[in-house]
C-alpha positions in Angstrom: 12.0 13.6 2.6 8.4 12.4 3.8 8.9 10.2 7.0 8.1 6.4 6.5 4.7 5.5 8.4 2.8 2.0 9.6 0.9 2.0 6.6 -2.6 1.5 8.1 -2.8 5.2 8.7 -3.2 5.9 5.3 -3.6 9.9 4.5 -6.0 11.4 6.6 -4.6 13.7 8.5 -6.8 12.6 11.7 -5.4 9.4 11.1 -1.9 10.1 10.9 -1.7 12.7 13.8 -3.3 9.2 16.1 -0.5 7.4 14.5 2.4 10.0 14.9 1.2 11.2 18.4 -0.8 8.3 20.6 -0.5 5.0 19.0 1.5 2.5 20.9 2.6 5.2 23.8 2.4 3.3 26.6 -0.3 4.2 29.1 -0.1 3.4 32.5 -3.2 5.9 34.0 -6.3 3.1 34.5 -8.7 5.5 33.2 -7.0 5.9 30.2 -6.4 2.3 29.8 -10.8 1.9 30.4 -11.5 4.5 28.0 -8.7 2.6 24.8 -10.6 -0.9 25.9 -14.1 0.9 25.5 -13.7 2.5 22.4 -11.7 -0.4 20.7 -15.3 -2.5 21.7 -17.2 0.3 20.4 -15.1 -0.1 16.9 -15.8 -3.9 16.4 -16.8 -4.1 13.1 -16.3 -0.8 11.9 -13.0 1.5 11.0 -10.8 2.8 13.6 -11.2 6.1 11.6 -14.5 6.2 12.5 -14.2 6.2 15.7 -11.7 9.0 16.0 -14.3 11.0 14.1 -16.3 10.5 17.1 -14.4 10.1 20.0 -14.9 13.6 21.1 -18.8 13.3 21.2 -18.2 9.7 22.8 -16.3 11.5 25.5 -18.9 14.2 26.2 -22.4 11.4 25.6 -20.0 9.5 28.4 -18.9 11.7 31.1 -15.8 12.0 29.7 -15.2 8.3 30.4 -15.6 8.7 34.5 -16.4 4.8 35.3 -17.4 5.8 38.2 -20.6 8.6 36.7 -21.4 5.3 34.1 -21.1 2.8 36.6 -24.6 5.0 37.9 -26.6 5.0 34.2 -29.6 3.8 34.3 -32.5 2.9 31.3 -33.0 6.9 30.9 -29.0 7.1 30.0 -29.3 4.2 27.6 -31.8 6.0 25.7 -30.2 9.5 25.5 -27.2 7.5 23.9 -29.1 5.4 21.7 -30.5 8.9 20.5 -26.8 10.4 20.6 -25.9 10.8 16.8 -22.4 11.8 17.6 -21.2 8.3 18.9 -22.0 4.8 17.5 -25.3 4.0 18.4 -25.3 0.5 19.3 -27.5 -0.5 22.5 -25.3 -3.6 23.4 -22.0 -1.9 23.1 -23.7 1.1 25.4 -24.9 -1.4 27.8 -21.6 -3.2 27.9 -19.9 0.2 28.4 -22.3 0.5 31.5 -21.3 -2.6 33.0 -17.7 -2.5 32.0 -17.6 0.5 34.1 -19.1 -1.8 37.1 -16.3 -4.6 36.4 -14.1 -1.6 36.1 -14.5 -0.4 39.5 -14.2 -3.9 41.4 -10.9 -4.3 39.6 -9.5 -1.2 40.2 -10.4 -1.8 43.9 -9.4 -5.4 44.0 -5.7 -4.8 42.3 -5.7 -1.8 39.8 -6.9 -1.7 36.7 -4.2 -0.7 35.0 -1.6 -3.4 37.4 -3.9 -6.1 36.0 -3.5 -4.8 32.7 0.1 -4.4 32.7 0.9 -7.5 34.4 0.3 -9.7 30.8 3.6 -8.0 29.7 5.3 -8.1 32.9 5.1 -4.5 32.9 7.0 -3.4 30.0 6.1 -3.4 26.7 6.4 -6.0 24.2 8.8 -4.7 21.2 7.8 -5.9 18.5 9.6 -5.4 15.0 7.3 -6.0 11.7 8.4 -5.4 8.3 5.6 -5.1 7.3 1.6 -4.4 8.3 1.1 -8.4 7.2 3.4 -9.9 9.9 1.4 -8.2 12.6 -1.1 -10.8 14.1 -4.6 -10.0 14.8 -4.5 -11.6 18.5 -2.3 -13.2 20.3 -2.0 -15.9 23.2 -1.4 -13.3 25.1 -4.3 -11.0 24.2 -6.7 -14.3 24.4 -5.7 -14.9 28.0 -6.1 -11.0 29.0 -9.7 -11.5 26.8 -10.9 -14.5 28.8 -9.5 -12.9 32.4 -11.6 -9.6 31.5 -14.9 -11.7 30.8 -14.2 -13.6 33.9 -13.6 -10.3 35.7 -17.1 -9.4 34.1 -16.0 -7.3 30.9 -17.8 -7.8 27.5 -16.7 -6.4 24.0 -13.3 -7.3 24.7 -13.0 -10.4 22.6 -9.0 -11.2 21.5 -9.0 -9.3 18.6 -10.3 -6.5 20.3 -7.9 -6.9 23.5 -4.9 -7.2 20.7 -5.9 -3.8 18.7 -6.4 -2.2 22.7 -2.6 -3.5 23.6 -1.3 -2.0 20.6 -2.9 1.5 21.2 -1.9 1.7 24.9 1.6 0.6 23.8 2.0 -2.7 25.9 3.5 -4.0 22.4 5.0 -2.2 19.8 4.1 -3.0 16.4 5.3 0.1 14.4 7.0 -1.7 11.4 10.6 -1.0 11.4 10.8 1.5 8.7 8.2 3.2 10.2 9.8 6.7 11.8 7.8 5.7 15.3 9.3 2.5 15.6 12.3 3.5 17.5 10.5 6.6 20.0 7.9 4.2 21.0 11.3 1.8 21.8 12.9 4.0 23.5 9.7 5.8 25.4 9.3 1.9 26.7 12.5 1.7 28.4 11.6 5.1 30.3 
């Protein structure tokens, strides 16, 4: 018997692998946590799917996601990536990424990026229970506060909707549907 799925992931097998293996883990390494919030402003307006396609070349292009090496890029970085066909080429999302790197480092110095992060769920995640893919909201008051708190802390690309998809994939809520076969590991890897 095929195991019931979220059915966003549809039947690539990139897709599904993301879904069966990463989505809604819960991360708790700030780094990590950077790189999901990048790349989920790096998708807005386009497919996840596309994305995973390229997230291997958007790891090498960015120094594997090292805040701290972007934090440095200058003018002569923004070009090589605007001339980098293997990630999305999209000068104020590369910018962003540059200074999101900056706002990065003050917060993880301040309080910890990924304690400031974690601290809109209390620290544990959100469990969730769906039927289906149409009761899951596309932001949330939560994910509107954590939005407006990241601009404030100097963040762009990180609008609600964004924030919401980013909370999902770094498992601070679960929204696996209930039939879907994840559901209850991402539950019970949450209570860990």
């Amino acid at each position: 018997m095929m195991a019931e799925r979220c059915s966003w992931c549809g039947t690539d097998p990139l897709y599904i692998d993301y879904h069966d293996t990463e989505w809604g883990v819960p991360v708790r390494d700030g780094r990590d946590l950077w790189e999901k919030l990048v790349l989920e402003g790096f998708q807005a307006g386009l497919s996840w799917i596309t994305i995973l396609r390229k997230r291997q070349s958007f790891r090498a292009a960015f120094d594997n996601f090292d805040p701290y090496r972007i934090a440095r890029y200058d003018q002569s970085d923004v070009a090589r990536l605007l001339g980098d066909a293997g990630i999305v080429r999209h000068r104020g999302k590369i910018e962003a990424t540059i200074g999101n790197a900056r706002a990065f480092i003050a917060l993880e110095e301040r309080e910890g990026f990924a304690s400031f992060i974690w601290s809109y769920v209390d620290g544990d995640p959100q469990q969730n229970a769906p039927r289906t893919m149409a009761d899951v909201p596309a932001e949330t008051p939560v994910s509107r506060q954590l939005s407006k708190d990241l601009k404030k802390a100097g963040f762009k690309f990180c609008g609600p909707t964004i924030v919401y998809a980013f909370m999902q994939a770094s498992g601070m809520v679960n929204d696996h549907v209930r039939d879907c076969h994840r559901a209850e590991v991402i539950r019970e890897l949450s209570e860990v």
